[in-house]
C-alpha positions as CSV (number, residue, x, y, z in Angstrom):
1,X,-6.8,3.5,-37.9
2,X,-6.0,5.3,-34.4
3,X,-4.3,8.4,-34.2
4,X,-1.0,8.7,-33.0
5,X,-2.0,11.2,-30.1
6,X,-4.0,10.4,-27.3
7,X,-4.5,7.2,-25.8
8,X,-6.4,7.7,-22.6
9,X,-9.5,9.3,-21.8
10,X,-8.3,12.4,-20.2
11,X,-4.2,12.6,-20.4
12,X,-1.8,11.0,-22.1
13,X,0.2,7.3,-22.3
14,X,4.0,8.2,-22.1
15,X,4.8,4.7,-21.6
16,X,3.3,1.0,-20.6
17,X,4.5,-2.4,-19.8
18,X,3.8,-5.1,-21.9
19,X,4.0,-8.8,-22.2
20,X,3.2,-12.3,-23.6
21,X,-0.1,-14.0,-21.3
22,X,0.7,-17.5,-21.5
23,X,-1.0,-20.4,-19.4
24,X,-1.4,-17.3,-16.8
25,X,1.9,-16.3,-16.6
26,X,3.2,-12.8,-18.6
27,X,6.3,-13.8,-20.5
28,X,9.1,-10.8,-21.0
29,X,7.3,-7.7,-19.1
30,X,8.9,-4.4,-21.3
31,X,8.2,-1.0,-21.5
32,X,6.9,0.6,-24.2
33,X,5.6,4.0,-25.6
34,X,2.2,4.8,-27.1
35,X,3.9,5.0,-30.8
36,X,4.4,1.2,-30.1
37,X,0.9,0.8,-29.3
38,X,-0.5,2.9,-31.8
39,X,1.7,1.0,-34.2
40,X,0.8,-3.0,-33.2
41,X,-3.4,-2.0,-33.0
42,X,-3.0,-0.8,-36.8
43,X,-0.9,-4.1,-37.6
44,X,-4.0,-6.0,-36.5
45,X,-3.1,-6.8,-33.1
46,X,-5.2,-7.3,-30.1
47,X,-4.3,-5.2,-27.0
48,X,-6.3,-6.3,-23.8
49,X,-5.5,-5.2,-20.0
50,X,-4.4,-8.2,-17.8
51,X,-5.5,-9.0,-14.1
52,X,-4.1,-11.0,-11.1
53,X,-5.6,-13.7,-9.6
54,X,-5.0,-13.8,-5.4
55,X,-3.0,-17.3,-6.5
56,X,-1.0,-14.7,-8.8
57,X,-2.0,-15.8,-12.4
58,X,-2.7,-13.5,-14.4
59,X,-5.8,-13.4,-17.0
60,X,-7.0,-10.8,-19.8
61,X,-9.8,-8.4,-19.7
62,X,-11.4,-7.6,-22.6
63,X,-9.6,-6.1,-25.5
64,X,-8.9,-2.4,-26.2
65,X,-11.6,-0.9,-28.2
66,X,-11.5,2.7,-30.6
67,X,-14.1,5.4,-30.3
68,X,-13.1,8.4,-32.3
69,X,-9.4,7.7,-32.9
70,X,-8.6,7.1,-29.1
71,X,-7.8,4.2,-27.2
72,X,-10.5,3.4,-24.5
73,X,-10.9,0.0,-22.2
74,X,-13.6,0.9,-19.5
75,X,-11.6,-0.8,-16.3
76,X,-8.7,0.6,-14.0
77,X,-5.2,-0.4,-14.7
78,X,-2.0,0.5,-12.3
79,X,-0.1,3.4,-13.6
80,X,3.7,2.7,-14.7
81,X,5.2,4.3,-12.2
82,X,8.4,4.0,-9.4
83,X,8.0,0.9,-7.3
84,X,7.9,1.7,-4.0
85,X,9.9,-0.3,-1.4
86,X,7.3,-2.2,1.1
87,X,8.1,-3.7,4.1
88,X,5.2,-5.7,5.4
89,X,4.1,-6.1,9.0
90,X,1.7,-8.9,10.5
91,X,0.5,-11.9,13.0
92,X,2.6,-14.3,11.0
93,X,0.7,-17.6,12.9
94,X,-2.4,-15.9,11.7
95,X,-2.2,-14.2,8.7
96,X,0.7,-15.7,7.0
97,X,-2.4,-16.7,3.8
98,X,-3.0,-13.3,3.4
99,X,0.2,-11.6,3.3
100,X,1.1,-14.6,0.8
101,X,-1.9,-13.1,-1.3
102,X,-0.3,-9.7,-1.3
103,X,2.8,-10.6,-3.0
104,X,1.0,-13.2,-5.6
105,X,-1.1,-9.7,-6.3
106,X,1.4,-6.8,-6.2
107,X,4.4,-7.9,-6.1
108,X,5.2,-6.6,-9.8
109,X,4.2,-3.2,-8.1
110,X,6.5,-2.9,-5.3
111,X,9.9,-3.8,-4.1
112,X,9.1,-6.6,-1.3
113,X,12.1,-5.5,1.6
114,X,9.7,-7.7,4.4
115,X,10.5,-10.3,6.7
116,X,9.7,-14.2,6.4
117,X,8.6,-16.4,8.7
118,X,11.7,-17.3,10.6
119,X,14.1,-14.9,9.3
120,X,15.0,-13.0,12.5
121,X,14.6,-15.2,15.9
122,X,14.6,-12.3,18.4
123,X,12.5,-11.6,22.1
124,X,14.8,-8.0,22.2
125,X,13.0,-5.3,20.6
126,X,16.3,-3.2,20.0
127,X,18.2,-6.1,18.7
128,X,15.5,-7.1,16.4
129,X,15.1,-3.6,15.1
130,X,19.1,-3.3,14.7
131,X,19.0,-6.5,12.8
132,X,15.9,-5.2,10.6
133,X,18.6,-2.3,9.8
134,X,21.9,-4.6,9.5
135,X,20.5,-7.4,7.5
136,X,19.0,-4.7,5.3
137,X,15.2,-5.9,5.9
138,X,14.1,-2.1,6.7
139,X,16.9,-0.1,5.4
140,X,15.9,0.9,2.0
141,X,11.9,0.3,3.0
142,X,9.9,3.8,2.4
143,X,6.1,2.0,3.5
144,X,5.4,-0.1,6.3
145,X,2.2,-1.7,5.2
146,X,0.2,-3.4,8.0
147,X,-1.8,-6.2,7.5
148,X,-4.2,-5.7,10.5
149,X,-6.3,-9.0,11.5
150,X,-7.5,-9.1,15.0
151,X,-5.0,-9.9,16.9
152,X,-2.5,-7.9,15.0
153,X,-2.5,-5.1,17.9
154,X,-1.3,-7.2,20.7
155,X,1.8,-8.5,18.5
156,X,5.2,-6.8,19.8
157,X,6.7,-7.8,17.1
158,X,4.5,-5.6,15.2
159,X,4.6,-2.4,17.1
160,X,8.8,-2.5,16.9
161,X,8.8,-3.1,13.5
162,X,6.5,0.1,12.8
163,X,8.6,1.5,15.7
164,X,11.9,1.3,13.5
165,X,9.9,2.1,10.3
166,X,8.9,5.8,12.2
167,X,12.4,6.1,13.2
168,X,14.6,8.2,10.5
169,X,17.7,6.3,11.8
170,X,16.3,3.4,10.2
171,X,17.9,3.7,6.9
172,X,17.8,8.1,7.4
173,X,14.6,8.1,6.1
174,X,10.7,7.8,7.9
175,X,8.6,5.2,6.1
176,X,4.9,6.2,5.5
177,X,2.5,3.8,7.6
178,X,-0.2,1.7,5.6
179,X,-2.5,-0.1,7.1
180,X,-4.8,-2.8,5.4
181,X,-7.7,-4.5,7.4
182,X,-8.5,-7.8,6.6
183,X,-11.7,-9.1,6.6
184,X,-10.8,-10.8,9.7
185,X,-10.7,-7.4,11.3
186,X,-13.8,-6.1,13.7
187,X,-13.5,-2.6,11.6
188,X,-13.4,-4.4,8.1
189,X,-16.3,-2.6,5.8
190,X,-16.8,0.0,8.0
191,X,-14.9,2.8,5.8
192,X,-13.3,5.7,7.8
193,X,-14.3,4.9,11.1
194,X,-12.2,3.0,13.6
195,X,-11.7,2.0,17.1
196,X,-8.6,2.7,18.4
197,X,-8.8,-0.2,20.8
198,X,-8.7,-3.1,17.6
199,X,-5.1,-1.0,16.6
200,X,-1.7,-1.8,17.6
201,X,-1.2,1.3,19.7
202,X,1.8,3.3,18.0
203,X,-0.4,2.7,14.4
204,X,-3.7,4.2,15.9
205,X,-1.7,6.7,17.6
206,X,-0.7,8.2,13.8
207,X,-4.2,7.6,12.6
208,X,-5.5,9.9,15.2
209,X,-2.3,12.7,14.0
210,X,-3.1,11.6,10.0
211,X,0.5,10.4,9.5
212,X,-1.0,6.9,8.8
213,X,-3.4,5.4,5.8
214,X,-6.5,3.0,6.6
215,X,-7.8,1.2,4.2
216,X,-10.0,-2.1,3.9
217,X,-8.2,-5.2,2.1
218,X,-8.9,-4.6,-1.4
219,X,-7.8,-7.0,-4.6
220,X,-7.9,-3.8,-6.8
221,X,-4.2,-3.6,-8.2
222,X,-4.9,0.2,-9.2
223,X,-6.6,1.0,-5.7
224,X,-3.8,-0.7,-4.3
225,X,-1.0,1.7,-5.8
226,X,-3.0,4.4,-5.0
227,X,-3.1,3.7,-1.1
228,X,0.6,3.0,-1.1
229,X,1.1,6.2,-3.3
230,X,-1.0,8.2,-0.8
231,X,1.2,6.7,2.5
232,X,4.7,7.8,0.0
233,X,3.2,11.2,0.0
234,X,2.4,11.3,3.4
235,X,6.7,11.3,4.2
236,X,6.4,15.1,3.2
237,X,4.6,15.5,7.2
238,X,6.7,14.2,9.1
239,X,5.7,16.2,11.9
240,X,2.2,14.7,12.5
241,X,4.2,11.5,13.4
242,X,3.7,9.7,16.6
243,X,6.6,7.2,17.7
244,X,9.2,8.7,20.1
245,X,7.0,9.1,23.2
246,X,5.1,5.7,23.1
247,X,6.9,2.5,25.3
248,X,7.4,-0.5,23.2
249,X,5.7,-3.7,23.7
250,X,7.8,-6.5,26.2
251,X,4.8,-9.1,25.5
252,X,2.8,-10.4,23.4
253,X,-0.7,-9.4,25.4
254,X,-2.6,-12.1,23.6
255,X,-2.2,-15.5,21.9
């Protein structure tokens, strides 16, 4: 029998989400408190922790074990927490597999505000970044996640969509600035360091002020959430950004 107290290691549960695993797919995701858990494990049910899959099915961990009256599972889950709203950024001819990864693996985490591939045909940067705003792309968006490969810096298309997401007239808010390195990148595995010259220039610029997040690619749902957690909190310095004095791209400078 478990007690009906704490059911983490260190703090407490207030409240999970739950669902059917069937054939890899969770049936009827609902939220539920730690009475309800507490309550099912002592009916005899098994509770496990579920992964994603990069092709987004999902498969169970092992089962939730007791030692001393608590819950404990030994592996990292996601909180249940806000979803933030993510508007993603990247070489779309060249990395179009992996940002299709991202959503198959977070996609229950976030709110997904991005582009697709062909949604806005435009060579203007300020009429694509008014129609980011207008057709309500970047409006609502509070992270610009980058998916950096590496030809990502020499995109324009990519510095003016992280030049509208550092602008608070794009929806009266700045987004925070994420950006994940693939492991296409030249930096990829090299932790905290970073050339400046394999960056688009307006996201190294608030790497260098510590405005922006750098992170490797990472399939870690909780690690994940934390990085995009970490660029939420970074809104609250809005004075280490770098956007307003740095020309936008006209051209593409590579292929």
């Amino acid at each position: 029998m478990v007690k009906n107290t704490t059911l983490n290691f260190n703090h407490y549960l207030d409240t999970v989400r739950v669902g059917l695993l069937q054939d890899g797919s969770v049936v009827n995701f609902e939220a539920k408190d730690r009475n309800w858990m507490v309550d099912e494990f002592n009916k005899g049910n098994v509770i496990r922790g579920i992964f994603k899959q990069n092709d987004g099915r999902w498969f169970p961990k092992v089962p939730f074990r007791i030692e001393d009256g608590y819950f404990k599972w030994g592996y990292t889950l996601p909180k249940n927490i806000s979803k933030r709203n993510i508007f993603m950024s990247y070489y779309h001819n060249d990395d179009q597999e992996k940002r299709e990864e991202f959503g198959n693996l977070f996609k229950d985490l976030i709110i997904d505000q991005s582009v697709k591939l062909n949604d806005i045909d435009s060579e203007n940067s300020d009429d694509y970044i008014h129609r980011l705003i207008n057709e309500g792309f970047m409006k609502d968006a509070t992270i610009l996640a980058v998916l950096l490969g590496p030809k990502t810096k020499c995109r324009k298309h990519v510095d003016w969509e992280i030049a509208g997401a550092l602008n608070k007239k794009v929806g009266e808010r700045y987004a925070g600035l994420l950006g994940i390195r693939l492991p296409s990148h030249p930096d990829f595995g090299r932790g905290t360091y970073y050339n400046p010259d394999s960056y688009p220039i307006r996201l190294a610029a608030n790497l260098d002020s510590g405005y922006a997040v750098l992170a490797d690619w990472t399939e870690d749902r909780k690690a994940m959430q934390d990085l995009i957690e970490l660029a939420f909190a970074n809104r609250s310095q809005s004075e280490k950004i770098k956007n307003a004095g740095i020309s936008r791209l006209a051209e593409n400078s590579c292929k």
